[in-house]
Backbone atoms as SQL, in Angstrom:
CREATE TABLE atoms (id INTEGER PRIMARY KEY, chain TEXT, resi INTEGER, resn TEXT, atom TEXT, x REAL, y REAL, z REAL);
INSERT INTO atoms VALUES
  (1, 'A', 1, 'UNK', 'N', 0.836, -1.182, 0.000),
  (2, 'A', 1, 'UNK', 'CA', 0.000, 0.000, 0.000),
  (3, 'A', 1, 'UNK', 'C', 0.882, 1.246, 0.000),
  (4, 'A', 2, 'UNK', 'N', 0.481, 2.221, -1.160),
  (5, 'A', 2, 'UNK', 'CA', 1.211, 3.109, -0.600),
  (6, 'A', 2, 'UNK', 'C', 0.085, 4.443, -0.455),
  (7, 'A', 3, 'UNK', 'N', 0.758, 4.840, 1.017),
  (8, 'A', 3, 'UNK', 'CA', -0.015, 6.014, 1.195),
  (9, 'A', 3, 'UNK', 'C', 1.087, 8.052, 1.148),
  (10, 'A', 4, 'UNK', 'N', 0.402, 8.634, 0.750),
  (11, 'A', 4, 'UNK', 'CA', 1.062, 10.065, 0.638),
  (12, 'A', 4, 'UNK', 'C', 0.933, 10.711, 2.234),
  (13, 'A', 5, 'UNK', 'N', 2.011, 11.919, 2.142),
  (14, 'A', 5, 'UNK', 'CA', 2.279, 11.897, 3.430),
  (15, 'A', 5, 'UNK', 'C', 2.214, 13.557, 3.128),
  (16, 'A', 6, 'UNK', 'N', 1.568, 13.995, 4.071),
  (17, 'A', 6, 'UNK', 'CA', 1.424, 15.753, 3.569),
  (18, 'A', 6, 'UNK', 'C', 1.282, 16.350, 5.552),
  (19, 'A', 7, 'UNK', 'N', 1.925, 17.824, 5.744),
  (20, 'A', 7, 'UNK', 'CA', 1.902, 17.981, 6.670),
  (21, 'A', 7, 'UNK', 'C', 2.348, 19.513, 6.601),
  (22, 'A', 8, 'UNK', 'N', 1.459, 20.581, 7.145),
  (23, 'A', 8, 'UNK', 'CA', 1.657, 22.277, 6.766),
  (24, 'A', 8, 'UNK', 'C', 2.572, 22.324, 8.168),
  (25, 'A', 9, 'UNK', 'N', 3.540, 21.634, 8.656),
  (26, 'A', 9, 'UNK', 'CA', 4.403, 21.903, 9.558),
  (27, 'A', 9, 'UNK', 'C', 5.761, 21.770, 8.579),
  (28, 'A', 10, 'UNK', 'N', 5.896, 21.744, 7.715),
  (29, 'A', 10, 'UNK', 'CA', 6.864, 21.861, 6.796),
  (30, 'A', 10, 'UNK', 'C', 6.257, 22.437, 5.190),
  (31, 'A', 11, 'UNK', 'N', 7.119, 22.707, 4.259),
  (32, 'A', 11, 'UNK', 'CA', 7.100, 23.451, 3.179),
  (33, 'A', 11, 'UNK', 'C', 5.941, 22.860, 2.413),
  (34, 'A', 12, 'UNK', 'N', 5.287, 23.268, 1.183),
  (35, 'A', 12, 'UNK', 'CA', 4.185, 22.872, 0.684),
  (36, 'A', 12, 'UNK', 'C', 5.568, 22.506, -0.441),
  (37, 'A', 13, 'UNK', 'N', 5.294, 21.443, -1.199),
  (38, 'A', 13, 'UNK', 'CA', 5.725, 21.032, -2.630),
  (39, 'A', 13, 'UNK', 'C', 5.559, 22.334, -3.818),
  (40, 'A', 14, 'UNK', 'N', 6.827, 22.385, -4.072),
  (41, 'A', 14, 'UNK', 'CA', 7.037, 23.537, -5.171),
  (42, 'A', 14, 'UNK', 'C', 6.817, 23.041, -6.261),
  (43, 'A', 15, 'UNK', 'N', 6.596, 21.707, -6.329),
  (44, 'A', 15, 'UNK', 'CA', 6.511, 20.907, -8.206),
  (45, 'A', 15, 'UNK', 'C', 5.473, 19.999, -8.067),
  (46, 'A', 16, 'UNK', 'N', 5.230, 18.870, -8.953),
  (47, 'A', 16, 'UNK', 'CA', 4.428, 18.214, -8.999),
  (48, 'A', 16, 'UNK', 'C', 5.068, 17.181, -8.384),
  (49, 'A', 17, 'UNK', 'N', 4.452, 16.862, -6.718),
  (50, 'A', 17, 'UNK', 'CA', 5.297, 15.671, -6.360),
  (51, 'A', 17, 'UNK', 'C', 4.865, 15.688, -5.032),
  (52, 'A', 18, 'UNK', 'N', 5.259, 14.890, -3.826),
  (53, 'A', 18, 'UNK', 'CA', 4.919, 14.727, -2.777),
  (54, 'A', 18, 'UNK', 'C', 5.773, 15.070, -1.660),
  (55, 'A', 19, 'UNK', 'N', 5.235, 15.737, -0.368),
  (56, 'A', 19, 'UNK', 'CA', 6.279, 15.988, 0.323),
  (57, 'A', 19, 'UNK', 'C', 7.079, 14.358, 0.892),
  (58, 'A', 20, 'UNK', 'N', 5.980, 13.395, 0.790),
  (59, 'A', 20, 'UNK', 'CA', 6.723, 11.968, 1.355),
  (60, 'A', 20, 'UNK', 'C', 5.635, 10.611, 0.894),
  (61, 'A', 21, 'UNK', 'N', 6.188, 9.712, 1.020),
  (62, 'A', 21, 'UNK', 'CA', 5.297, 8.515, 0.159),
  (63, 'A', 21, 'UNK', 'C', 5.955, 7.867, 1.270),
  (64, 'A', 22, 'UNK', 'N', 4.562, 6.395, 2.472),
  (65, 'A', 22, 'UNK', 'CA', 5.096, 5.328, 2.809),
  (66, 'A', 22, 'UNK', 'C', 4.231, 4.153, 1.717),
  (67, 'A', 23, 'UNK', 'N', 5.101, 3.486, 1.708),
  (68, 'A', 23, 'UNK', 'CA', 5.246, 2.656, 1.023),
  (69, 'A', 23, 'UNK', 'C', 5.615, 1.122, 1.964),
  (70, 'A', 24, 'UNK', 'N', 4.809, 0.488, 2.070),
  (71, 'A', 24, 'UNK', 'CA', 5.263, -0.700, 3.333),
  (72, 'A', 24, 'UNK', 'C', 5.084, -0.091, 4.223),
  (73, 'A', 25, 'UNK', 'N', 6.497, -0.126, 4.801),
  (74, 'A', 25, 'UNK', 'CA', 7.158, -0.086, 6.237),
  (75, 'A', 25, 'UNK', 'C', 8.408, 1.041, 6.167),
  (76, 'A', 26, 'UNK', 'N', 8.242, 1.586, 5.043),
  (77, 'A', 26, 'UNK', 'CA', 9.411, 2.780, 4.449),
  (78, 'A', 26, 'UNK', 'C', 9.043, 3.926, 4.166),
  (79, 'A', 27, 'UNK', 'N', 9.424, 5.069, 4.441),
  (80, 'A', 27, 'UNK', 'CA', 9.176, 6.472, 4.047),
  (81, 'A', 27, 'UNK', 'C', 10.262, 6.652, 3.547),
  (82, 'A', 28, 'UNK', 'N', 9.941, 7.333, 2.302),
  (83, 'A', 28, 'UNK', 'CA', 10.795, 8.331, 1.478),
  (84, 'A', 28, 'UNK', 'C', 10.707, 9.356, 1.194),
  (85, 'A', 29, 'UNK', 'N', 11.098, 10.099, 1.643),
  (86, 'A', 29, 'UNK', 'CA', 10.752, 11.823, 1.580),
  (87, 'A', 29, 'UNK', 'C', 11.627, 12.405, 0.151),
  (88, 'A', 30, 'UNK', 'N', 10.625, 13.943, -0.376),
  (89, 'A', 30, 'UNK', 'CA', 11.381, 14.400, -1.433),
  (90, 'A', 30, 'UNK', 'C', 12.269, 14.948, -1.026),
  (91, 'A', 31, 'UNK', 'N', 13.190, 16.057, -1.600),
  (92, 'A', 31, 'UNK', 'CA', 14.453, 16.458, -0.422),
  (93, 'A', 31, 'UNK', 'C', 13.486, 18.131, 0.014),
  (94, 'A', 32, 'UNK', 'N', 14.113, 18.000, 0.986),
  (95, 'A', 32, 'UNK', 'CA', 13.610, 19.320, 1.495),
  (96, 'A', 32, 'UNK', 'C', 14.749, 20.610, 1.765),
  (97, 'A', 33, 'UNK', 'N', 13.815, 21.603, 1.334),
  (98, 'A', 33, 'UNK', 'CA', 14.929, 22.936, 1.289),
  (99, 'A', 33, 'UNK', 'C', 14.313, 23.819, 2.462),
  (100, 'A', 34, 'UNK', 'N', 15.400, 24.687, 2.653),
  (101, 'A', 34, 'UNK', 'CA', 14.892, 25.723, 4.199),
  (102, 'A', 34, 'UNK', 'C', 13.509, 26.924, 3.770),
  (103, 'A', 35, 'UNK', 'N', 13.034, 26.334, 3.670),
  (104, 'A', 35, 'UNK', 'CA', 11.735, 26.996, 3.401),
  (105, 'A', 35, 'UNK', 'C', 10.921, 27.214, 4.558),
  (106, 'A', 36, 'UNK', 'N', 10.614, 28.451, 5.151),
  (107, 'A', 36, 'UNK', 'CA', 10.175, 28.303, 6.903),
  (108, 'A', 36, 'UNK', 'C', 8.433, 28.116, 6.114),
  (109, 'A', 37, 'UNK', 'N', 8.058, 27.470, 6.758),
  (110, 'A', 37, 'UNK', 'CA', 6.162, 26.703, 6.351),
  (111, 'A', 37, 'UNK', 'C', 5.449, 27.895, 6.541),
  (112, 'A', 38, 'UNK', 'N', 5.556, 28.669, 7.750),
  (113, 'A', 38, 'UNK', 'CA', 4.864, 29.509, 8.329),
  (114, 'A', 38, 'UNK', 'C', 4.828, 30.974, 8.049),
  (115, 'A', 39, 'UNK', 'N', 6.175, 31.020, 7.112),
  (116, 'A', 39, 'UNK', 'CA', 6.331, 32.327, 6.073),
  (117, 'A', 39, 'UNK', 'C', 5.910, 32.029, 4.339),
  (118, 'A', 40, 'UNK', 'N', 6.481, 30.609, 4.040),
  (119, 'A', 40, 'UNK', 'CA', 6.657, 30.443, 2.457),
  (120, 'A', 40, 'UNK', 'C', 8.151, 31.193, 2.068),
  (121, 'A', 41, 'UNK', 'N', 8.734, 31.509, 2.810),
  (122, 'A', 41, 'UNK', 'CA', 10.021, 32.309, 2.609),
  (123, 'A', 41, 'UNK', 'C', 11.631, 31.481, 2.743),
  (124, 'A', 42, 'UNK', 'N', 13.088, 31.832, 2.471),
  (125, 'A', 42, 'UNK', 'CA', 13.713, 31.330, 3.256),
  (126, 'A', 42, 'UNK', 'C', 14.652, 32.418, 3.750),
  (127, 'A', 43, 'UNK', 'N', 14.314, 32.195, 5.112),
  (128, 'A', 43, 'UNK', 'CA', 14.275, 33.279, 5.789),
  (129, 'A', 43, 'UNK', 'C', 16.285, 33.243, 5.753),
  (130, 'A', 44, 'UNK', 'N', 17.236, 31.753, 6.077),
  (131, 'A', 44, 'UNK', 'CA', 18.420, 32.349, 5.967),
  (132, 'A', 44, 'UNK', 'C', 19.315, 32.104, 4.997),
  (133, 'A', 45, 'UNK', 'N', 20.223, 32.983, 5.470),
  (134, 'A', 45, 'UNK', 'CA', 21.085, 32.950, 4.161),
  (135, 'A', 45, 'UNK', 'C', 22.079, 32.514, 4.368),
  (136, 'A', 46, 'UNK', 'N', 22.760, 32.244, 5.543),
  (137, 'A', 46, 'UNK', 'CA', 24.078, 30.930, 5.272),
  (138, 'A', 46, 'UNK', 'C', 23.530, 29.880, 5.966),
  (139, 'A', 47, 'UNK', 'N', 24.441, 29.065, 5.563),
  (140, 'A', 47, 'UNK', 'CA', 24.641, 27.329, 5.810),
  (141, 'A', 47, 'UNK', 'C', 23.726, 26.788, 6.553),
  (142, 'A', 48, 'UNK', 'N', 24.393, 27.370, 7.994),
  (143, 'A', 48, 'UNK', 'CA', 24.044, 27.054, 9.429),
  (144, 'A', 48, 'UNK', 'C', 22.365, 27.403, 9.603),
  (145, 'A', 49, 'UNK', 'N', 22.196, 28.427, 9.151),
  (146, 'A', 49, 'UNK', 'CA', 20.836, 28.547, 9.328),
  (147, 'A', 49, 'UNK', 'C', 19.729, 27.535, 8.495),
  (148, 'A', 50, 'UNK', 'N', 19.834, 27.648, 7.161),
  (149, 'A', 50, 'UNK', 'CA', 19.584, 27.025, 5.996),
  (150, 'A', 50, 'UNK', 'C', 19.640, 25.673, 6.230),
  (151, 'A', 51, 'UNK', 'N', 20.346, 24.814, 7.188),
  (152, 'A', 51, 'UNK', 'CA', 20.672, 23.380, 7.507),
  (153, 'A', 51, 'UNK', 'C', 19.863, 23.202, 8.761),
  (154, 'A', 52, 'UNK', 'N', 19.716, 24.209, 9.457),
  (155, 'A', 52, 'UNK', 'CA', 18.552, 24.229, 10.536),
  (156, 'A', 52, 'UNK', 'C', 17.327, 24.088, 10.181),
  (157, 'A', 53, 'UNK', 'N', 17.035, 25.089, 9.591),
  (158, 'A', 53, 'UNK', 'CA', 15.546, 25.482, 8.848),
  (159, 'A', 53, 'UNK', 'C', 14.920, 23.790, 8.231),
  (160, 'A', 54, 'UNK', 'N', 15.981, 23.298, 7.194),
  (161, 'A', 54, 'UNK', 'CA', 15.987, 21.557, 6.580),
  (162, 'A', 54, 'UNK', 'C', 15.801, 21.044, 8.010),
  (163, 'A', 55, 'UNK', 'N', 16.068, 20.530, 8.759),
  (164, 'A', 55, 'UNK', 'CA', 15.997, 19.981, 9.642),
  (165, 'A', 55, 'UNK', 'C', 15.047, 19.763, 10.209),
  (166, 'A', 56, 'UNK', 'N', 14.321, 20.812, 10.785),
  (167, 'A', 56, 'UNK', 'CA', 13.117, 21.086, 11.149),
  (168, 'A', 56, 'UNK', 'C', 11.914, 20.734, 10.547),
  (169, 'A', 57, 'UNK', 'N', 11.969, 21.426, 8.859),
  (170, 'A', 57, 'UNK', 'CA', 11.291, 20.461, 8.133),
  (171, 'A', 57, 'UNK', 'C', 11.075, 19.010, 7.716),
  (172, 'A', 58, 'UNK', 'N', 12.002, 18.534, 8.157),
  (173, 'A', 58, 'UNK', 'CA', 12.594, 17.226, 8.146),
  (174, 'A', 58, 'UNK', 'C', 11.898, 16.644, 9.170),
  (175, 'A', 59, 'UNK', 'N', 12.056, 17.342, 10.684),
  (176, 'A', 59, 'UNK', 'CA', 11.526, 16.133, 11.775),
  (177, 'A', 59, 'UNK', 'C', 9.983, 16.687, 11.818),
  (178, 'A', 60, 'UNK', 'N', 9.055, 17.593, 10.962),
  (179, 'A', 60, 'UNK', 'CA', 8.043, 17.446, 10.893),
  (180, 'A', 60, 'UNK', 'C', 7.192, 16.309, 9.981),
  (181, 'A', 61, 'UNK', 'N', 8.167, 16.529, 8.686),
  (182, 'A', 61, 'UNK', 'CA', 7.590, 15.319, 7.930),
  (183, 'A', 61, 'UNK', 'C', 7.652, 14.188, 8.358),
  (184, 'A', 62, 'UNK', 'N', 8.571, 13.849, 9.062),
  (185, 'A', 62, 'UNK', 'CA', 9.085, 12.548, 9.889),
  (186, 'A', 62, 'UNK', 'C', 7.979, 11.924, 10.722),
  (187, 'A', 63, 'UNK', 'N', 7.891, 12.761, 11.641),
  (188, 'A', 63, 'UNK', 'CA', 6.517, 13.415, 12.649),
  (189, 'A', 63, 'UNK', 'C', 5.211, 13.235, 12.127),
  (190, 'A', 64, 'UNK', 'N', 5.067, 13.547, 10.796),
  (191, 'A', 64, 'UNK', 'CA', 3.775, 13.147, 10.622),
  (192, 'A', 64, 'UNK', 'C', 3.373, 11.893, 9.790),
  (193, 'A', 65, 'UNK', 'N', 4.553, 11.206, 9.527),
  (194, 'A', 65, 'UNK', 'CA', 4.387, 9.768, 9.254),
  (195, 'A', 65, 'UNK', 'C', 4.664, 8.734, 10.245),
  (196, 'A', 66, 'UNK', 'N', 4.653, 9.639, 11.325),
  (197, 'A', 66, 'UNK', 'CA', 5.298, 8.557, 12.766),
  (198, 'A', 66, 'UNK', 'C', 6.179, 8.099, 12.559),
  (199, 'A', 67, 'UNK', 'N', 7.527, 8.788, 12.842),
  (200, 'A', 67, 'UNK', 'CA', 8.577, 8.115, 12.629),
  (201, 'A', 67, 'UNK', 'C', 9.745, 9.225, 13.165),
  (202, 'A', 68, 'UNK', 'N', 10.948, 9.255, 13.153),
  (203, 'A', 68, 'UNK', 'CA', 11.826, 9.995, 13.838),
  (204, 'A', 68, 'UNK', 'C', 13.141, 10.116, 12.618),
  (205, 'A', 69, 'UNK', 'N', 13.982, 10.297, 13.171),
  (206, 'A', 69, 'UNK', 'CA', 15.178, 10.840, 12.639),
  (207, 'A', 69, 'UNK', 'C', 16.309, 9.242, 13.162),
  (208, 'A', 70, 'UNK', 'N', 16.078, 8.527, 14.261),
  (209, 'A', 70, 'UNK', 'CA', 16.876, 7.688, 14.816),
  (210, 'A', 70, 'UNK', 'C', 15.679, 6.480, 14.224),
  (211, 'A', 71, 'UNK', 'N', 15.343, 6.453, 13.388),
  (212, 'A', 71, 'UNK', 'CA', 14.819, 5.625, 12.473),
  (213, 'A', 71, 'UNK', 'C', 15.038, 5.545, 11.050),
  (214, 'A', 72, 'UNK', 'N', 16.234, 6.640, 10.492),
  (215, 'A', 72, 'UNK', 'CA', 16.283, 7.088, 9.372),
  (216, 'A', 72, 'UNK', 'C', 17.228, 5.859, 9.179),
  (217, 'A', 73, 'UNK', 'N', 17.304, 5.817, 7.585),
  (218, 'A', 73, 'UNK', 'CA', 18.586, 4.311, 7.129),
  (219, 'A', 73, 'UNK', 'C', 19.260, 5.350, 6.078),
  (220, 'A', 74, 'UNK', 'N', 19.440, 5.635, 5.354),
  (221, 'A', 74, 'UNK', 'CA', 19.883, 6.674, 4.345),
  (222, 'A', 74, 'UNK', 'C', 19.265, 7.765, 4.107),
  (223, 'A', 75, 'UNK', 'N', 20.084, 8.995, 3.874),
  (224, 'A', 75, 'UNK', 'CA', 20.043, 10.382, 3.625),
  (225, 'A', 75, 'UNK', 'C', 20.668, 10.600, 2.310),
  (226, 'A', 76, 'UNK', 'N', 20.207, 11.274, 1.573),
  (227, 'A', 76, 'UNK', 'CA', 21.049, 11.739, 0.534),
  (228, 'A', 76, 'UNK', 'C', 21.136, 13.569, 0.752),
  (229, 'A', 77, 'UNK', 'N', 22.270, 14.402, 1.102),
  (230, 'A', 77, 'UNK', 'CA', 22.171, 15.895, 1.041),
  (231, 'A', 77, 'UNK', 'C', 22.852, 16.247, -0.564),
  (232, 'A', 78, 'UNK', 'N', 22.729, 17.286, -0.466),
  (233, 'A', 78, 'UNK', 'CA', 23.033, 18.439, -1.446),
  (234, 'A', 78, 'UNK', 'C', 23.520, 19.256, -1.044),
  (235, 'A', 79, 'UNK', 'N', 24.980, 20.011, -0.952),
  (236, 'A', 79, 'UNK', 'CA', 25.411, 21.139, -1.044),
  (237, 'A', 79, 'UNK', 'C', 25.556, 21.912, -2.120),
  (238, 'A', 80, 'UNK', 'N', 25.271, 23.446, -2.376),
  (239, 'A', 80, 'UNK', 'CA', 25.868, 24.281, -2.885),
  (240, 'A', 80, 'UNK', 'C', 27.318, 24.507, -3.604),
  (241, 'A', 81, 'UNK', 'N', 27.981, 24.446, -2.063),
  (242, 'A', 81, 'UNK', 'CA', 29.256, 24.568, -1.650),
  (243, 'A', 81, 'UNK', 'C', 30.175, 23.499, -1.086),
  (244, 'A', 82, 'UNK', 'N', 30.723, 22.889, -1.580),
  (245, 'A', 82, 'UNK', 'CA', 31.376, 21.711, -0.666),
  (246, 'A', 82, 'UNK', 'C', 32.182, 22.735, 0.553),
  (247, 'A', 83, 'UNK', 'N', 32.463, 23.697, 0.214),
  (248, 'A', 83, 'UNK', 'CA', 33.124, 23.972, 1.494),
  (249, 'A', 83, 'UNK', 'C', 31.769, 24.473, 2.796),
  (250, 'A', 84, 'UNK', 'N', 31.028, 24.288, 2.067),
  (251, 'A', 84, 'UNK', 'CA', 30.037, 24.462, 3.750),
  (252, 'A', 84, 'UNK', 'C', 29.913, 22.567, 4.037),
  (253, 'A', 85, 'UNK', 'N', 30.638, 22.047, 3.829),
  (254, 'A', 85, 'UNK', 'CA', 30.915, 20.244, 4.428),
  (255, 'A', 85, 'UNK', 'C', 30.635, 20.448, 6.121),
  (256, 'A', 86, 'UNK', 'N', 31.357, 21.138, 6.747),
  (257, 'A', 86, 'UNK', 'CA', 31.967, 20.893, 7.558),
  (258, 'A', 86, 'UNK', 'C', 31.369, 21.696, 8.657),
  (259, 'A', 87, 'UNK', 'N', 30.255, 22.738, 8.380),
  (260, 'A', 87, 'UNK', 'CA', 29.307, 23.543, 8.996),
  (261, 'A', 87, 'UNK', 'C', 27.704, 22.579, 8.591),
  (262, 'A', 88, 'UNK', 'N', 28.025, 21.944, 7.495),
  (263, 'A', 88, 'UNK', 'CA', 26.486, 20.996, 7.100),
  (264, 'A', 88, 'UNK', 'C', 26.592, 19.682, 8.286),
  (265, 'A', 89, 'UNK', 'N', 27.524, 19.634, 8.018),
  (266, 'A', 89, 'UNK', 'CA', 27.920, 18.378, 9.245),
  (267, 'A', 89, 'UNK', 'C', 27.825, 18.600, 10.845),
  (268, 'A', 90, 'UNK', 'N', 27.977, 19.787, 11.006),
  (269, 'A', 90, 'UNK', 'CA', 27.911, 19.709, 12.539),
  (270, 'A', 90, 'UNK', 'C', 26.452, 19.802, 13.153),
  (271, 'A', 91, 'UNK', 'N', 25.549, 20.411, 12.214),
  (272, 'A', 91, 'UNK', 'CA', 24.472, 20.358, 12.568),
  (273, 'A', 91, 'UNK', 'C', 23.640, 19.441, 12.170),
  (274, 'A', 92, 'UNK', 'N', 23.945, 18.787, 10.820),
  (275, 'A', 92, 'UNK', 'CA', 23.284, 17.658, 10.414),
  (276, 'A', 92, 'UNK', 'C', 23.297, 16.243, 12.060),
  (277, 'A', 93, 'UNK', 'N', 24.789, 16.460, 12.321),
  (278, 'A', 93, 'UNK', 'CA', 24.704, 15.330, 13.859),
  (279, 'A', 93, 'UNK', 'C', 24.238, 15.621, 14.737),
  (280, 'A', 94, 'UNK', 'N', 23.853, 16.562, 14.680),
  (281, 'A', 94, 'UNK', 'CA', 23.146, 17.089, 16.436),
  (282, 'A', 94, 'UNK', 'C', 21.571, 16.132, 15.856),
  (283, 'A', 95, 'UNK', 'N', 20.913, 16.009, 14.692),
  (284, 'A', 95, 'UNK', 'CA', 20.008, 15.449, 14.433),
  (285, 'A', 95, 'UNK', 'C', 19.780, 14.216, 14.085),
  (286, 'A', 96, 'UNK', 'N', 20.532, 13.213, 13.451),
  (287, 'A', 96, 'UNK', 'CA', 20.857, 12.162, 12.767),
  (288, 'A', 96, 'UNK', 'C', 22.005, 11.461, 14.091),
  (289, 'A', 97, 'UNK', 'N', 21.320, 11.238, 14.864),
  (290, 'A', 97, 'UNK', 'CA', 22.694, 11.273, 15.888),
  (291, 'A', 97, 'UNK', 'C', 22.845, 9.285, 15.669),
  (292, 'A', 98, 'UNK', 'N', 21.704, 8.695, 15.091),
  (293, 'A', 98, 'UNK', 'CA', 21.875, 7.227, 14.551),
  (294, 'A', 98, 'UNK', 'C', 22.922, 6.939, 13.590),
  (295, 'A', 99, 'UNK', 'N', 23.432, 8.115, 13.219),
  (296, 'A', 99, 'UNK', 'CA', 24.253, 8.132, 11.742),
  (297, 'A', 99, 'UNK', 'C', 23.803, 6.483, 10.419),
  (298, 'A', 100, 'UNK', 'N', 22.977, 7.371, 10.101),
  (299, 'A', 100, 'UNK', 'CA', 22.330, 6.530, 8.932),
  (300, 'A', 100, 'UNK', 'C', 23.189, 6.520, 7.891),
  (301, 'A', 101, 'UNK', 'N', 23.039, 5.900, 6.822),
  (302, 'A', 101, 'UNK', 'CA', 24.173, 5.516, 5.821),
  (303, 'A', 101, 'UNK', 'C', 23.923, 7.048, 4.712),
  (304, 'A', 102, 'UNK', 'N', 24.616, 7.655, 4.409),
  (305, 'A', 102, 'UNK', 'CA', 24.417, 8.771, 3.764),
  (306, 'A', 102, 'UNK', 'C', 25.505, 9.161, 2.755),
  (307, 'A', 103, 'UNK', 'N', 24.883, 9.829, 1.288),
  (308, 'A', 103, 'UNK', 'CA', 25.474, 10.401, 0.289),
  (309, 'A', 103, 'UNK', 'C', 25.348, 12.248, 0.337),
  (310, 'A', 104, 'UNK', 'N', 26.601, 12.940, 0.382),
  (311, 'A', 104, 'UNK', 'CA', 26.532, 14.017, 0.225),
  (312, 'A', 104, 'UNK', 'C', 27.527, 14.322, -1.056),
  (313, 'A', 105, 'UNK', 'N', 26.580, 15.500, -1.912),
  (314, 'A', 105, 'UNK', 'CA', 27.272, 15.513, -2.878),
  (315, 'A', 105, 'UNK', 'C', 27.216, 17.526, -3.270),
  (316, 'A', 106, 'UNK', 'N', 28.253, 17.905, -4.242),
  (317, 'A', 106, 'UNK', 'CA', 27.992, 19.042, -4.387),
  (318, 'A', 106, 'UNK', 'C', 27.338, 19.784, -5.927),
  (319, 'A', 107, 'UNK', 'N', 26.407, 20.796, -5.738),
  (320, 'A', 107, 'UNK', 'CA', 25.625, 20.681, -7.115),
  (321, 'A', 107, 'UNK', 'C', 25.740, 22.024, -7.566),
  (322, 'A', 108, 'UNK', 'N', 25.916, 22.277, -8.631),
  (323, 'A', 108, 'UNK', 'CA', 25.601, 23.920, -9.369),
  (324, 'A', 108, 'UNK', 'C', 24.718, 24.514, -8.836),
  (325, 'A', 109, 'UNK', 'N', 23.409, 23.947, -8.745),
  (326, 'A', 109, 'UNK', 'CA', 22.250, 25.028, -8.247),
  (327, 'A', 109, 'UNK', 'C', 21.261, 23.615, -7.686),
  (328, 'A', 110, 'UNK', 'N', 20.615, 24.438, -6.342),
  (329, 'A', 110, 'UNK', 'CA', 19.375, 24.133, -6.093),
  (330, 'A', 110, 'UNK', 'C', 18.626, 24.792, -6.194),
  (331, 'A', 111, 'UNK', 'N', 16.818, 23.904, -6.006),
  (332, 'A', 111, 'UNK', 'CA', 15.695, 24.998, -6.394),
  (333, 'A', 111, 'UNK', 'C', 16.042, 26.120, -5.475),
  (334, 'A', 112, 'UNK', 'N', 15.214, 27.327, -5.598),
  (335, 'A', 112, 'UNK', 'CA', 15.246, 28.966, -5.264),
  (336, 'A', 112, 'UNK', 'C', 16.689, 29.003, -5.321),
  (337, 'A', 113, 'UNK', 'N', 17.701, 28.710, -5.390),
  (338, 'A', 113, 'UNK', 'CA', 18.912, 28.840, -5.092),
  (339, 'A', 113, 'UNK', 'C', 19.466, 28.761, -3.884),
  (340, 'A', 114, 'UNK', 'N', 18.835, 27.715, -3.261),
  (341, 'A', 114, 'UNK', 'CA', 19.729, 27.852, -1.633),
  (342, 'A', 114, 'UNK', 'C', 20.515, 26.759, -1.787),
  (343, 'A', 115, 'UNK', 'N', 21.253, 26.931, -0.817),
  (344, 'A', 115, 'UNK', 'CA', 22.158, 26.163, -0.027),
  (345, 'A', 115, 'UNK', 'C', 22.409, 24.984, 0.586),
  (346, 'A', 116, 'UNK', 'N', 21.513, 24.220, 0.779),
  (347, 'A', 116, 'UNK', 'CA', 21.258, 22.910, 1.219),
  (348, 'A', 116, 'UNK', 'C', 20.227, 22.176, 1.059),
  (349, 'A', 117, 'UNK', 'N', 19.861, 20.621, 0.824),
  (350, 'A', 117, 'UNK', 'CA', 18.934, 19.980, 0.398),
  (351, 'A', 117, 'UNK', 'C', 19.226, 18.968, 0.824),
  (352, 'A', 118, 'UNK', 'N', 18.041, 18.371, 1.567),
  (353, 'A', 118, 'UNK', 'CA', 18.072, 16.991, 2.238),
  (354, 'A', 118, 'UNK', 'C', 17.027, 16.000, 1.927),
  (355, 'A', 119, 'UNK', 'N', 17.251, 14.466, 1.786),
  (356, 'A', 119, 'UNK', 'CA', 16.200, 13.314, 1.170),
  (357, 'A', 119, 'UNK', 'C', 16.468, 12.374, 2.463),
  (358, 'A', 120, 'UNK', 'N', 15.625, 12.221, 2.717),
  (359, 'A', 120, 'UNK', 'CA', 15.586, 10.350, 3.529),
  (360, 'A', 120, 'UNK', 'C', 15.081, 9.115, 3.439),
  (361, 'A', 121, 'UNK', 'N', 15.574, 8.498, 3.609),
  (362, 'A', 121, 'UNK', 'CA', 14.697, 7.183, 3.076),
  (363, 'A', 121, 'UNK', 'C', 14.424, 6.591, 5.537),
  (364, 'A', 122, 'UNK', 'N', 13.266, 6.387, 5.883),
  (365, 'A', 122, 'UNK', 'CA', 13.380, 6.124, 6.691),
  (366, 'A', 122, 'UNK', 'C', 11.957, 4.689, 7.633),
  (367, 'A', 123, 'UNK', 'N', 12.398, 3.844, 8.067),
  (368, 'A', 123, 'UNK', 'CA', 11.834, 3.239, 8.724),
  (369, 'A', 123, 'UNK', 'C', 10.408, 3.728, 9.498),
  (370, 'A', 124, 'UNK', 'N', 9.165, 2.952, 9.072),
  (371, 'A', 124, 'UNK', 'CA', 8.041, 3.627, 10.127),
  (372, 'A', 124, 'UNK', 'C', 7.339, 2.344, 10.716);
């Protein structure tokens, strides 16, 4: 069975697509960008903030498929910048503290043009 997973505690879908699909016993979320829900805006403009903002959106969608972050099995991020590695990382562990199996990679552009982008594939 698969059911869609929608929740106005995180960003509304900018394209044609879903904020998350379970499927079984698996959630897969689309990637999510720092988009604050409660503005439609992104409110920051470096890393640290921008990797917060994801986050948040992250443990809402999580949240509303019943499920957590220490249930996650793979992440795939997106940087901008490979040199924000090392500022994406410190805050990415304060959240992912299961350290799930994860791909980070660096890209020309994300949508609106920010800075960070996060996918999970996670256990519910």
């Amino acid at each position: 069975m698969i059911k869609k997973v929608y929740t106005s505690a995180a960003p509304e879908a900018i394209g044609p697509y879903s904020q998350a699909i379970i499927c079984g016993n698996m959630l897969f979320t689309s990637g999510q960008i720092p988009i604050n829900p409660a503005t439609g805006n992104i409110e920051a403009t470096d890393i640290e903030g921008q990797t917060t903002q994801v986050m948040k959106n992250i443990a809402a969608v999580l949240a509303e498929a019943g499920t957590s972050f220490d249930k996650a099995i793979k992440t795939t991020c997106f940087l901008k910048d490979m040199g924000d590695f090392a500022s994406f990382n410190a805050i990415y562990a304060e959240y992912f503290t299961s350290k799930p199996a994860r791909s980070c990679v660096a890209v020309k552009t994300l949508p609106k043009d920010v800075l960070v982008e996060v996918e999970v594939i996670a256990e519910v």
